[in-house]
N, C-alpha and C positions, 0 to 999 in steps of 0.2 A: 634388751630383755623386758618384757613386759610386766608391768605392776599388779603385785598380787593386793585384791582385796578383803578385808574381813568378811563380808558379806557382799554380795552378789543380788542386783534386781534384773528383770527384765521383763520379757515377753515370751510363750510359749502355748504350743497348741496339743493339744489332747480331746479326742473324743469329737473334732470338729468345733471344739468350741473354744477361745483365746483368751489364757490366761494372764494375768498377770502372776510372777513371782517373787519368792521371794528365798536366798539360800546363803546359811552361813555355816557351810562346810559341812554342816552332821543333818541337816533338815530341811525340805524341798517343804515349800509351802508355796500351793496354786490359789490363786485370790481372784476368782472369777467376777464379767462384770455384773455390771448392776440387774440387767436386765435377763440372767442367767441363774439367778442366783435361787431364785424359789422353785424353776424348774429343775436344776441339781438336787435341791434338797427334798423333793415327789419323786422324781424318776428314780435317783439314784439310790438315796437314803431311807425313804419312807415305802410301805405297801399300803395300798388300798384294803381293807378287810370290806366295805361296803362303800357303795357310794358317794362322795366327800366325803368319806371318812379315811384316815390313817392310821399307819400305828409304825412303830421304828424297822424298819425292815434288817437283814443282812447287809453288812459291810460289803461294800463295791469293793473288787479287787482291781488291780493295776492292770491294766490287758496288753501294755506297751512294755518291753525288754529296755526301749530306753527312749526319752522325749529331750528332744533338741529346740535350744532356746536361744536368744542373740541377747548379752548382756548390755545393760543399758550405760557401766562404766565407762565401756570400752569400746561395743561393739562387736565385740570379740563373740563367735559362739561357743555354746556351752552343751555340753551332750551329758544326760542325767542317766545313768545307767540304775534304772530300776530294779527291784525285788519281782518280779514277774510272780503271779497269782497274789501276793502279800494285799490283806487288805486293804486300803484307804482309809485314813481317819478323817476328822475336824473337829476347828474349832469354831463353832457358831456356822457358819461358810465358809470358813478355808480352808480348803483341804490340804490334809498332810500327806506326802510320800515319802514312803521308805527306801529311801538310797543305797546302793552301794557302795558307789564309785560314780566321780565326775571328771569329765575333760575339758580342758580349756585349750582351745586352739589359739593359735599364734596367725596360722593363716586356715581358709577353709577350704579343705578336699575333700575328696568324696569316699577315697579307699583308704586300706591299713596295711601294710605289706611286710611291714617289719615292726619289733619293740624291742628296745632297748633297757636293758635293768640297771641303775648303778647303786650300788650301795657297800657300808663297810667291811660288809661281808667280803662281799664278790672282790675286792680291794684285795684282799687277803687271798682267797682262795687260787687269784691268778694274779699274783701280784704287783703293783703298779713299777717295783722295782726294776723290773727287767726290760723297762721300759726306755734307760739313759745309761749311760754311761759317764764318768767324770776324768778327767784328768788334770792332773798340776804339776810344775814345776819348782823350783826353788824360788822363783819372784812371788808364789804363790806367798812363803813366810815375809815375804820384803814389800812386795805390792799388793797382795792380797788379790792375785788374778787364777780364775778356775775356768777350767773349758766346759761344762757341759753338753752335751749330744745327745738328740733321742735316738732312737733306734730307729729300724724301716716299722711299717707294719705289717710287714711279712713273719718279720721276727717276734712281733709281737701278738698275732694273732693264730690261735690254734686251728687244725683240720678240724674242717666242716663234719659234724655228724648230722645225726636224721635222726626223727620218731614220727609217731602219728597221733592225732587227737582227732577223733570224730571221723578219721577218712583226710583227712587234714594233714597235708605233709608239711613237716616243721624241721626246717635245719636252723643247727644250732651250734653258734660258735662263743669265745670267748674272744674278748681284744681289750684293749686300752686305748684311751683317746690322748687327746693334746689340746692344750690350749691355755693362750699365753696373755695377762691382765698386768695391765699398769695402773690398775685401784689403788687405792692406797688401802694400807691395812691387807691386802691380797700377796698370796702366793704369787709371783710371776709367771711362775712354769705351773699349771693343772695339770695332773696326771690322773687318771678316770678307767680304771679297769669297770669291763660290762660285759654280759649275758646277752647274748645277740639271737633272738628267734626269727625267720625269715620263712615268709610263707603267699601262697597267692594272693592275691589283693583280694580284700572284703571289707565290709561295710556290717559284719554280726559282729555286733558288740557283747554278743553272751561270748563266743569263743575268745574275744581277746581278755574278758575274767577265769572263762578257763584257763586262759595260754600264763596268766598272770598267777593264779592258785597253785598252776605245776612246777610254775619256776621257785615261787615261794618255799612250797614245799621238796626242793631240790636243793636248793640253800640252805633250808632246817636240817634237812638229811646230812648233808655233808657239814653241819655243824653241830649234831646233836645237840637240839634247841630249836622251841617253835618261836623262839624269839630273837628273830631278824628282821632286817629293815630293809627297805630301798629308799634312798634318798629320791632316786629318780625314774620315773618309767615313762621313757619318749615312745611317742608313738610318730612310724615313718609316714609318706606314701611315696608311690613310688615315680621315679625321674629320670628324666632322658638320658638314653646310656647305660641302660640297666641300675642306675643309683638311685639310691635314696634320702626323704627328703624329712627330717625333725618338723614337724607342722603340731603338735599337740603334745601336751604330759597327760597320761592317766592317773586321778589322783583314787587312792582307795579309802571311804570314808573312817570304817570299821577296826580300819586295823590298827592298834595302839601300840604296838610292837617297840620297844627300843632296845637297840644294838647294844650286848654286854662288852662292851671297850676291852677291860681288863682281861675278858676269856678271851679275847682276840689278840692281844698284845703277849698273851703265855703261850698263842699256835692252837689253840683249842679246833681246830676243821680239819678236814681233807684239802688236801691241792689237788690242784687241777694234771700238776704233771701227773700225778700216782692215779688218776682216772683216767687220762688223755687217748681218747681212740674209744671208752667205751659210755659215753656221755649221753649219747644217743638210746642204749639201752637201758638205760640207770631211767631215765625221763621216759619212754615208753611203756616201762612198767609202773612208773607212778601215773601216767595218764591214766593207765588201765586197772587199776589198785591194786596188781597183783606184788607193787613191795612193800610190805605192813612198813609202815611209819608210825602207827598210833599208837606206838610206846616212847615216843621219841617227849623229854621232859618237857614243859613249860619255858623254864630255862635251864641252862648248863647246870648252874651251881643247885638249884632245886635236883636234879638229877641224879646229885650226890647224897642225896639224904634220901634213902629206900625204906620203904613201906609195903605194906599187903596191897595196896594197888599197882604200887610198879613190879610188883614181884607176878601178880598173874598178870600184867601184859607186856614182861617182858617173856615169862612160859610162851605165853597165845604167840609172841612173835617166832620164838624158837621153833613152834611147833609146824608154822606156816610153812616157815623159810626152810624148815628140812624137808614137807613134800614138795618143798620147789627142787630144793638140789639135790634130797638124797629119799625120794619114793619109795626107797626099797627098806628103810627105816621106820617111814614113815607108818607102815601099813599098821590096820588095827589088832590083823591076826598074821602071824607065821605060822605055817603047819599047824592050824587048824589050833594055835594057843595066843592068847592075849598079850600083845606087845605093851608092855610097860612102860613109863615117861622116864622108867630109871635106865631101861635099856636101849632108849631112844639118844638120851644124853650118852652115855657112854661111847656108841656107837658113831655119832656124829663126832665128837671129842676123836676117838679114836679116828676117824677119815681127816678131818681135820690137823692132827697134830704136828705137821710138817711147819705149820702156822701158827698154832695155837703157842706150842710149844713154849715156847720163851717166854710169854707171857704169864703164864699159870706158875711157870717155876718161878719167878719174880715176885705173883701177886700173892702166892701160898710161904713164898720163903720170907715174904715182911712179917710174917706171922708165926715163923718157926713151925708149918704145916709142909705137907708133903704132896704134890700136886699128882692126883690121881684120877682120873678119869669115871672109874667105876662108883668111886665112895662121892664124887660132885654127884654122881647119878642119882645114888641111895637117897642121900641127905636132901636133894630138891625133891624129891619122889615124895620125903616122908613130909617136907614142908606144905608140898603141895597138896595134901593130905590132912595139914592139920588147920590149913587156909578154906580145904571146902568143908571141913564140919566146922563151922561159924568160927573160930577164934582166929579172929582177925583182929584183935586188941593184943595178941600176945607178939613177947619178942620171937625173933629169928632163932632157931636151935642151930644150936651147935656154931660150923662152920656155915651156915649157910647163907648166910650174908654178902658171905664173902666170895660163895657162889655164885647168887647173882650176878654179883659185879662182873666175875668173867664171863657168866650170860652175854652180859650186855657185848663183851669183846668178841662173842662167839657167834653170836648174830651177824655184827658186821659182817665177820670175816668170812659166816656164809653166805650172806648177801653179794657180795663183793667177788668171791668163790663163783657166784652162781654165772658172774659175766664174762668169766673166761682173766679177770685179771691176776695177772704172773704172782705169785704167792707171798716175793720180798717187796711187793709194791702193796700185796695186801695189808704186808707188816706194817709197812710204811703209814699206812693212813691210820689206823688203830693206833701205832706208836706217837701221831702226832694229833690225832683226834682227843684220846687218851691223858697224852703228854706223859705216857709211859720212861721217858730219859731212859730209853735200851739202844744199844748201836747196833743199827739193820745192817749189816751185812750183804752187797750186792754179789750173788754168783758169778765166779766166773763162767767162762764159756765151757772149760772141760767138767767143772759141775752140774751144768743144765743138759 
């Protein structure tokens, strides 16, 4: 494994002309030479108003998606994925870039054909248990002897789905890795559940921030929580035999995200089984924005304490996701009269309630309330009404707090709804996303 450093110098070219730099993780700093330095600071920095004269011009922006360097540690190259039009600063002569994300290769290729995501989440979501097996016998209590076995990785790796980004075909699987250390202080056996995108070879490093921002956001979705993590994101290319080859991590500067442990240890997300087959479409719609996420909390436990802002975007979400799945609701007039938010809710409630069902009656009977569809309608209708004439300092009326909250169960369910997944598998993720503690009930065969 190769040695990470606090800071990173090297050499790198921009604009024809060879910088020196200089990079500690959050800040690219190009230190041009000697003999470049008063022409940077005329061409680039300053305008002519008259004849040797100057005056401070407009900020140069970045014109490079991303500038590749060779580290002077290691040797190793280094690929700066830039803010594209962002301007450029300085300090006296050395210019500053604004970074997103850096890579450090291990060896150097030229394409990208695969990425790899691993992190606690994704540990969770397809998890690394299914991965081994153990068994023991009675010497086990005498000699202290245990068999473990991993699995194949047939067994452990899910069917291939698909999406598209930009025209860009992207399949996309789950799996688990292995790998076995005799460190001291180390785990023996590593077990590494991962996010596997696979796509033509290229060399645009804007798309592999895309391919990274979608997966992120496919993780927050299925954790309700913009705060996840990836421990790891490999980037492949590709190897003889059709395989692939770990040559580089992409590191993301920006993102200060950390993994809430404790929401992950009470089940807090979706799994992967109660999505399985519709994966590909869940991430097509987020390539394409058509599945509102921008309600989705900060974090879990922030999510739990509701406000005049999560209450209008969790409405704006409601309102989306019905003209996705239920149009005929959605509309702004029937027979030539104004469709109401109270009659919209109802409505959806009522198509819904094969789903919904159990949950309302749970989340209304902890309150000794009666789970009604029409009256959630009224009471958001009147909230939402007393949100747009400015009082947004007051409390919630009535029950209606408590409405939101199944909002929020009602979204999913029609999100989820919208991909065709089977209804007790819809329970399923809500009951464990939730941690609702209701026992989902699988149909039999003569029930379906």
């Amino acid at each position: 494994m190769a040695k990470e450093f606090d800071v990173y110098t090297g050499m790198l070219e921009y604009k024809g002309i060879s910088f020196s730099f200089m990079f500690d993780k959050k800040e690219l700093r190009l230190i041009p030479p000697e003999e470049k330095r008063r022409e940077i600071y005329y061409d680039w920095f300053s305008e002519e108003i008259s004849p040797g004269v100057y005056t401070f011009g407009d900020l140069p922006v970045m014109e490079e998606a991303y500038l590749m360097g060779r580290c002077n540690e290691d040797g190793r190259k280094i690929i700066f994925i830039t803010r594209q039009g962002a301007g450029i600063g300085r300090y006296n002569s050395v210019l500053v870039i604004e970074v997103i994300g850096y890579v450090l290769c291990r060896y150097d290729r030229e394409t990208i054909d695969r990425i790899n995501f691993c992190g606690p989440e994704i540990n969770c979501i397809h998890p690394i248990g299914q991965a081994f097996t153990y068994t023991y016998k009675e010497e086990y209590f005498e000699r202290g002897i245990l068999t473990i076995q991993t699995n194949s990785f047939d067994e452990t790796t899910t069917a291939e789905q698909s999406f598209y980004v930009d025209h860009h075909l992207v399949k996309i699987h789950f799996g688990i890795s292995r790998g076995i250390s005799t460190g001291v202080g180390e785990s023996p056996l590593k077990l590494n559940s991962s996010l596997t995108f696979d796509f033509e070879p290229t060399d645009d490093y804007s798309l592999i921030i895309k391919l990274w921002r979608i997966a992120k956001q496919f993780i927050q979705y299925l954790c309700y929580s913009q705060n996840v993590t990836f421990s790891k994101i490999e980037l492949c290319a590709p190897y003889e035999g059709g395989k692939h080859e770990g040559f580089a991590e992409l590191n993301i500067t920006s993102d200060k995200s950390v993994s809430d442990v404790e929401c992950l240890k009470k089940g807090h997300y979706i799994r992967q089984r109660d999505i399985g087959g519709f994966e590909g479409d869940i991430l097509n719609d987020i390539a394409s924005g058509k599945l509102y996420i921008r309600h989705l909390p900060e974090t879990y436990q922030k999510g739990r304490h509701k406000n005049a802002a999560d209450f209008i975007l969790t409405i704006a979400a409601f309102e989306w996701e019905l003209k996705r799945l239920f149009p005929e609701l959605a509309k702004q007039k029937k027979k030539g009269k104004k469709v109401f938010l109270s009659e919209k809710i109802t409505g959806a409630i009522e198509k819904m309630m094969t789903v919904m069902e159990v949950f309302g009656k749970q989340l209304y009977g902890f309150s000794d309330e009666v789970f009604d569809g029409d009256a959630i309608g009224k009471r958001l209708a009147k909230q939402r009404n007393n949100f747009s004439h400015g009082n947004l300092d007051q409390e919630f009326i009535g029950n209606s707090l408590l409405d939101l909250v199944f909002m929020e169960y009602l979204v999913y369910g029609m999100q989820l709804k919208k991909y065709g997944i089977p209804d007790v598998k819809i329970q399923r993720c809500i009951n464990d996303l939730f941690q609702k503690n209701i026992m989902i009930k699988e149909k039999s065969s003569e029930e379906c």
